[in-house]
ZALUMMI-322506 format. One line per 3 residues: number of its first residue (from 1); their letters; for each residue x, y, z negated of N, C-alpha, C, CB. Coordinates in steps of 0.001 Angstrom, whole numbers, padded with zeros to 6 digits, always signed. Atoms other than C-alpha are relative to their C-alpha. Glycine has a CB too. Layout:
NUM) a) X Y Z X Y Z X Y Z X Y Z; ...;
This chain:
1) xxx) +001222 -000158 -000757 -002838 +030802 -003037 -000823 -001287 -000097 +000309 +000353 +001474; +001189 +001041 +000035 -005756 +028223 -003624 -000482 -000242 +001035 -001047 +000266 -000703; +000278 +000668 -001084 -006390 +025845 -001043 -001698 +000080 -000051 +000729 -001504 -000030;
4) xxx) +001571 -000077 -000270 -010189 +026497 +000361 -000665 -001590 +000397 -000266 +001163 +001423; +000714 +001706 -000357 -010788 +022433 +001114 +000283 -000639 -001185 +000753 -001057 +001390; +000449 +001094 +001426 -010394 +021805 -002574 -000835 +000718 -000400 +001047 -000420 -001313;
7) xxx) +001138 -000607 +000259 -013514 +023718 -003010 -000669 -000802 -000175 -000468 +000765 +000715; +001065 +001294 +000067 -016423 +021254 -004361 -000540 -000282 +001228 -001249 +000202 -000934; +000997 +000211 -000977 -018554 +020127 -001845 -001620 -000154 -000598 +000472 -001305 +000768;
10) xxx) +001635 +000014 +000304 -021977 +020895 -003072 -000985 -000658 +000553 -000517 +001047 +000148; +001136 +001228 -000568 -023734 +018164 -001230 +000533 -001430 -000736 +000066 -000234 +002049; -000553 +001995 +000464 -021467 +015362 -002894 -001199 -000055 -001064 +002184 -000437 -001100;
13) xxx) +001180 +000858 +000884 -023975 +013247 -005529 +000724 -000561 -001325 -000688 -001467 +000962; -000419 +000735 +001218 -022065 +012344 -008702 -000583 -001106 -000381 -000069 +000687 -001005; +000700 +001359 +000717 -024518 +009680 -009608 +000730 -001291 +001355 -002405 +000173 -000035;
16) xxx) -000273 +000888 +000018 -023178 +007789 -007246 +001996 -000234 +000521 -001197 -000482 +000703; -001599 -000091 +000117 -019481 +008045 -008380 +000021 -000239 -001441 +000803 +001522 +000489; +000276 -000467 +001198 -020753 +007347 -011789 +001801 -000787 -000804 -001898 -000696 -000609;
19) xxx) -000804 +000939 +000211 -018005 +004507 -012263 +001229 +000862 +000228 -000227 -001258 +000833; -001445 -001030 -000208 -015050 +006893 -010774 -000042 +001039 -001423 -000138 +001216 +001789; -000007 -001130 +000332 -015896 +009980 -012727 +000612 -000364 -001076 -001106 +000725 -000012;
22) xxx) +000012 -000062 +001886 -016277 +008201 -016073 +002016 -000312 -000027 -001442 -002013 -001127; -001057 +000832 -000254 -012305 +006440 -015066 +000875 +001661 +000016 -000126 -001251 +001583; -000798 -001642 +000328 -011064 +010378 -014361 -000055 +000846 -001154 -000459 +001022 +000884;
25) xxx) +000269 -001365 +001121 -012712 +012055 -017128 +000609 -000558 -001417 -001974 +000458 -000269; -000930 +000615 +000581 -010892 +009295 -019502 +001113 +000461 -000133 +000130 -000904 +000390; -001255 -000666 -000153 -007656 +010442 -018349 +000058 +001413 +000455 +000733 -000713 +000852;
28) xxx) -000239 -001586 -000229 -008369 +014246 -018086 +000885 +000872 -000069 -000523 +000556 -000531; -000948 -000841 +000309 -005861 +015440 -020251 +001368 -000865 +000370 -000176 +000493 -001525; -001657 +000908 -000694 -002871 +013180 -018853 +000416 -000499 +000556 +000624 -000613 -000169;
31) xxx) -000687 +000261 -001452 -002540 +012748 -015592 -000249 +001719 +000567 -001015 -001515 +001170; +000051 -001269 -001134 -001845 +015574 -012998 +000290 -000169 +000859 +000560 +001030 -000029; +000514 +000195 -001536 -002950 +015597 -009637 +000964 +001124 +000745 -001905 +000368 +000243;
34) xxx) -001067 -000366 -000969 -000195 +016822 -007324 -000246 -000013 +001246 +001011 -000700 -000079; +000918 -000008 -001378 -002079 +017809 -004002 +000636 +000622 +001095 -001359 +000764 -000145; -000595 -001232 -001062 -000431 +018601 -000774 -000545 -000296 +001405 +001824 +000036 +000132;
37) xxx) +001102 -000106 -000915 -002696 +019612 +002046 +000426 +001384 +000817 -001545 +000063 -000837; -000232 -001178 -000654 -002963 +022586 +004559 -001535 +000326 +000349 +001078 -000140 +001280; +001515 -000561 -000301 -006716 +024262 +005203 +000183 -000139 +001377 -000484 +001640 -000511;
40) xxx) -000147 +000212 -001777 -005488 +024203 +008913 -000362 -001700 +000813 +001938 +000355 +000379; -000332 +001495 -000755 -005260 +020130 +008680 -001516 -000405 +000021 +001169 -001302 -000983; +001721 +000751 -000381 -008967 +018247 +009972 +000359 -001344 -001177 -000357 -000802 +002357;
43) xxx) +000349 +001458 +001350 -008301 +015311 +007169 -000009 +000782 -001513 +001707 -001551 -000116; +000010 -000751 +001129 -007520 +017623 +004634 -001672 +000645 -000470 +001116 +001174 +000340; +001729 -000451 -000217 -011107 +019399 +005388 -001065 -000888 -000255 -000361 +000345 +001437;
46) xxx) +000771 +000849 -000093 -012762 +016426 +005510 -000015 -000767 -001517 +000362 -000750 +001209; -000404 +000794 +000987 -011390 +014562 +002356 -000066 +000991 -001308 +001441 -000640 +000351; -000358 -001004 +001300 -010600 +017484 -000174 -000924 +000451 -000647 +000665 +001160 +000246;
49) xxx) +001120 -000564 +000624 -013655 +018889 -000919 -000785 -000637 -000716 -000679 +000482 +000706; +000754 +000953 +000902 -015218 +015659 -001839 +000989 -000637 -001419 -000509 -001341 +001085; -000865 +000439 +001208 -012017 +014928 -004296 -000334 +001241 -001287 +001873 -000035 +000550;
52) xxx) -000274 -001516 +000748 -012278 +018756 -005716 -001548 -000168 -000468 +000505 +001701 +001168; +001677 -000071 +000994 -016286 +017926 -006790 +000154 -001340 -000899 -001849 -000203 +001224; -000255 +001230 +000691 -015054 +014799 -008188 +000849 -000054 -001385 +000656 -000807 +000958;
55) xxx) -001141 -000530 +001062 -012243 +016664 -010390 -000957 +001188 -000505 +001744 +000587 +000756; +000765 -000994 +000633 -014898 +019166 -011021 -001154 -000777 -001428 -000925 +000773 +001428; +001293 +001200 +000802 -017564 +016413 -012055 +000658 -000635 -001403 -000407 -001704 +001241;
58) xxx) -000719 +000454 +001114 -015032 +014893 -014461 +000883 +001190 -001121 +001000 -001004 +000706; -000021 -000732 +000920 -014152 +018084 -016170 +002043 -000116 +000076 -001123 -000618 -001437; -001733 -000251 -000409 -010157 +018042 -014847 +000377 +001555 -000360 +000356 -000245 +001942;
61) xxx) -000150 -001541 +000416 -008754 +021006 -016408 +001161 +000573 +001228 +000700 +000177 -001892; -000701 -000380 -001514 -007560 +023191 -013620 +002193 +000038 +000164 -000785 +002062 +000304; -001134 +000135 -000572 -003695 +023175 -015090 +000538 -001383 +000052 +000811 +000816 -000574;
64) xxx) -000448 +001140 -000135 -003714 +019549 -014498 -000190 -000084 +001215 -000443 -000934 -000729; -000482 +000159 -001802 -003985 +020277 -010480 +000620 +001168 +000192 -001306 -000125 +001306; -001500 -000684 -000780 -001057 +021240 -008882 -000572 +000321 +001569 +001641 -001418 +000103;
67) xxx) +000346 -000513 -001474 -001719 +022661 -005172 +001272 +000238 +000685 -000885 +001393 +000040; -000999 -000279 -000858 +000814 +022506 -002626 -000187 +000325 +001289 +000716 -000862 +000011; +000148 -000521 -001770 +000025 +024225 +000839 +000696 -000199 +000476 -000111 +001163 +000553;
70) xxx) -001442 +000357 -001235 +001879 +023430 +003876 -000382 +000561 +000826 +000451 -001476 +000647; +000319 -000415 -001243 +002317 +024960 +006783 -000095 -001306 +001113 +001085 +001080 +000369; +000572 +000641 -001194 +001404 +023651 +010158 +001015 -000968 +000359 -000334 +000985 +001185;
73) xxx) -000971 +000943 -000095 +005003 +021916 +010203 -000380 -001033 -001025 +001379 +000582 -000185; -000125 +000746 +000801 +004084 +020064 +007238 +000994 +000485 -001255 +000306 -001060 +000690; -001090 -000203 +000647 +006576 +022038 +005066 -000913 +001188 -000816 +001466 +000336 +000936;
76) xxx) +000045 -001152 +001310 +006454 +023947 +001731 +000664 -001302 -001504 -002388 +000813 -000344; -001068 +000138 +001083 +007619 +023058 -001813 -000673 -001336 -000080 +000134 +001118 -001458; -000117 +001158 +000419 +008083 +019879 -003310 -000293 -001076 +001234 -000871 -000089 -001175;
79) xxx) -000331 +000789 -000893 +008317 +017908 +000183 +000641 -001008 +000463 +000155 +000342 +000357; -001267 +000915 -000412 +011180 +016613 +000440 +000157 -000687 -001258 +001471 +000819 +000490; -000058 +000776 +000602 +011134 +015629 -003184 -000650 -001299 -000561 +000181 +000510 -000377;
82) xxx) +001621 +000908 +000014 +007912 +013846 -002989 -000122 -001231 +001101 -001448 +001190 +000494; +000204 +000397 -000721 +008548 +012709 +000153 -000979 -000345 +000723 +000390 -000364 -000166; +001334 -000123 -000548 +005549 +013490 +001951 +000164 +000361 +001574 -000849 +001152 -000832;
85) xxx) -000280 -000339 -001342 +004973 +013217 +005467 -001242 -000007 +000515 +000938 -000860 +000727; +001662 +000311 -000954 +001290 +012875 +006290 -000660 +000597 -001775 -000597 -002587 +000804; +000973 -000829 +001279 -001430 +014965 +004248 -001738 -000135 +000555 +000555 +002154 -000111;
88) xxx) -000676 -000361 +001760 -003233 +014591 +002036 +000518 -000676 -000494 -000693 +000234 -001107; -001121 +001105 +000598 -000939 +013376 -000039 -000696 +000793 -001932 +002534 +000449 +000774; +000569 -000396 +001578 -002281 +013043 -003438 +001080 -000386 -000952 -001481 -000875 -000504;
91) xxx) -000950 +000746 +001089 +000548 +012055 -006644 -001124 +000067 -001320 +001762 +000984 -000356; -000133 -000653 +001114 -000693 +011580 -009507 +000809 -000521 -001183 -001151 +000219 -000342; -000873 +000258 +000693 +001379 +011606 -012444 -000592 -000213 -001387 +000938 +000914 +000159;
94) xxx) +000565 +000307 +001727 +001081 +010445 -016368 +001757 +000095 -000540 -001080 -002170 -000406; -000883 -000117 +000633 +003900 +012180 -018586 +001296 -000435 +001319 -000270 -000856 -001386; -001568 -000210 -000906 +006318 +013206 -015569 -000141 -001694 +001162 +002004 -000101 -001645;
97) xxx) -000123 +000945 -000833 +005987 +009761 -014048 -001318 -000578 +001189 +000409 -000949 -000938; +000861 +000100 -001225 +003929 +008826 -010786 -000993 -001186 +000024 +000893 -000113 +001220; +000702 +001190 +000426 +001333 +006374 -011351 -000952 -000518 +001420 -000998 +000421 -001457;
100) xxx) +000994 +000327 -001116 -000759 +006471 -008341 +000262 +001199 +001378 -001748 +000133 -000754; -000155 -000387 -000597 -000695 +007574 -005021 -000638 +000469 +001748 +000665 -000415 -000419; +000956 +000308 -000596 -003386 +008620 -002110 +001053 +000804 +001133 -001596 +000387 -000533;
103) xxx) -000665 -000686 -001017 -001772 +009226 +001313 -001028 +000117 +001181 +001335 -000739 +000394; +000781 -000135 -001154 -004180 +010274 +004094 -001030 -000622 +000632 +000581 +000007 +000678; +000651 +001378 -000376 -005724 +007019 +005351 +000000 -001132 -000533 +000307 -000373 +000931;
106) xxx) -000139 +001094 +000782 -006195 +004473 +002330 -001340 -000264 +000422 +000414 +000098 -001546; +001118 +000597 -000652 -009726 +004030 +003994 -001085 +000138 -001146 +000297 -001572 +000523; +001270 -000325 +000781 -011834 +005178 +000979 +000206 +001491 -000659 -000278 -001204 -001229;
109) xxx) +000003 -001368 +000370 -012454 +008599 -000742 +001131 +000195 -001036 -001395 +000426 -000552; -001190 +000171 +000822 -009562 +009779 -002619 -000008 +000011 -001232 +000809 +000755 +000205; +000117 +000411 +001300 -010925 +009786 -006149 -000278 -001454 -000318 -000941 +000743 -000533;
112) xxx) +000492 +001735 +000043 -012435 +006215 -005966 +001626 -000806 +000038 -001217 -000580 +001828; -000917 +000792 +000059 -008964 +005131 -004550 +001050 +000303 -001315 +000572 +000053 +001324; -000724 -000442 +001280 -006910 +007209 -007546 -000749 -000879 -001105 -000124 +001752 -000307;
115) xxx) +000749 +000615 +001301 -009688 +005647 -010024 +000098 -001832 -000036 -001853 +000552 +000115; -000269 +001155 -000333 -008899 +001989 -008474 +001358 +000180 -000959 +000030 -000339 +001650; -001484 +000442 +000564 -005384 +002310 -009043 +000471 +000489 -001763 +001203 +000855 +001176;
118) xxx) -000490 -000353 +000929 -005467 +004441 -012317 -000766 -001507 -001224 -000375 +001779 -000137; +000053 +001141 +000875 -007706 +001125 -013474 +001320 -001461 +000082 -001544 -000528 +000382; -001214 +000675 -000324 -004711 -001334 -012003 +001288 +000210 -000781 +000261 +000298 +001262;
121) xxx) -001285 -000255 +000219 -001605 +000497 -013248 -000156 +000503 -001678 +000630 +001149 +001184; -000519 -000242 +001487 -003029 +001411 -016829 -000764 -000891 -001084 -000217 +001608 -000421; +000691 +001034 +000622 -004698 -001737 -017616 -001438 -000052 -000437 +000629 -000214 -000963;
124) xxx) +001427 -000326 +001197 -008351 -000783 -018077 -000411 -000812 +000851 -000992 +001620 -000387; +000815 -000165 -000848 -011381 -002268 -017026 -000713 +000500 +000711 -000256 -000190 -000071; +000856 -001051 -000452 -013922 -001131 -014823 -001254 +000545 -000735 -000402 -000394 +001152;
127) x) +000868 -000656 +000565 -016498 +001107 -016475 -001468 -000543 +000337 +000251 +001320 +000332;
């Protein structure tokens, strides 16, 4: 079932994400975004929609996001192996391994902070 708060947000502005987008759309085909959220949760609502126009904007091919719903406990698949306790919980991965990681409250939008760290952990500069 497809989470309704990774729906774009048709008011976000790409131009001024120009620096993120170009940093995602780089790594399009080899990372995968591992998303676990609940439509019920108020951060999820708030945060997701502006990540999901951001993965739209950069041309993320849809089987490189993973969707994990949770119920209202916080529970559904890959939980416990992920170890996720607060959502959203973003992974993302490059060839099976975990490169970056957005948990709920890193205090900036969650593509910007994925596009920070995917410049940090795979040696690029900034665009």
């Amino acid at each position: 079932m497809p989470l309704e708060t990774l729906e774009p947000n048709p008011a976000w502005v790409a131009d001024a994400y120009v620096e993120t987008i170009d940093v995602l759309e780089a790594h399009r085909n080899e990372i995968t975004y591992k998303i676990w959220c609940g439509d019920w949760c108020k951060d999820c609502r708030a945060a997701l929609p502006d990540f999901g126009a951001a993965l739209e904007e950069a041309s993320i091919p849809s089987e490189r996001i993973v969707e994990h719903p949770l119920d209202e406990d916080k529970q559904g698949e890959g939980v416990e192996e992920y170890d996720i306790d607060r959502i959203p919980t973003v992974v993302a991965e490059r060839n099976g391994e975990e490169i970056a990681r957005f948990v709920e409250d890193e205090g900036m939008p969650i593509a910007v902070y994925l596009a920070e760290q995917f410049r940090e952990q795979l040696g690029e500069s900034s665009a």
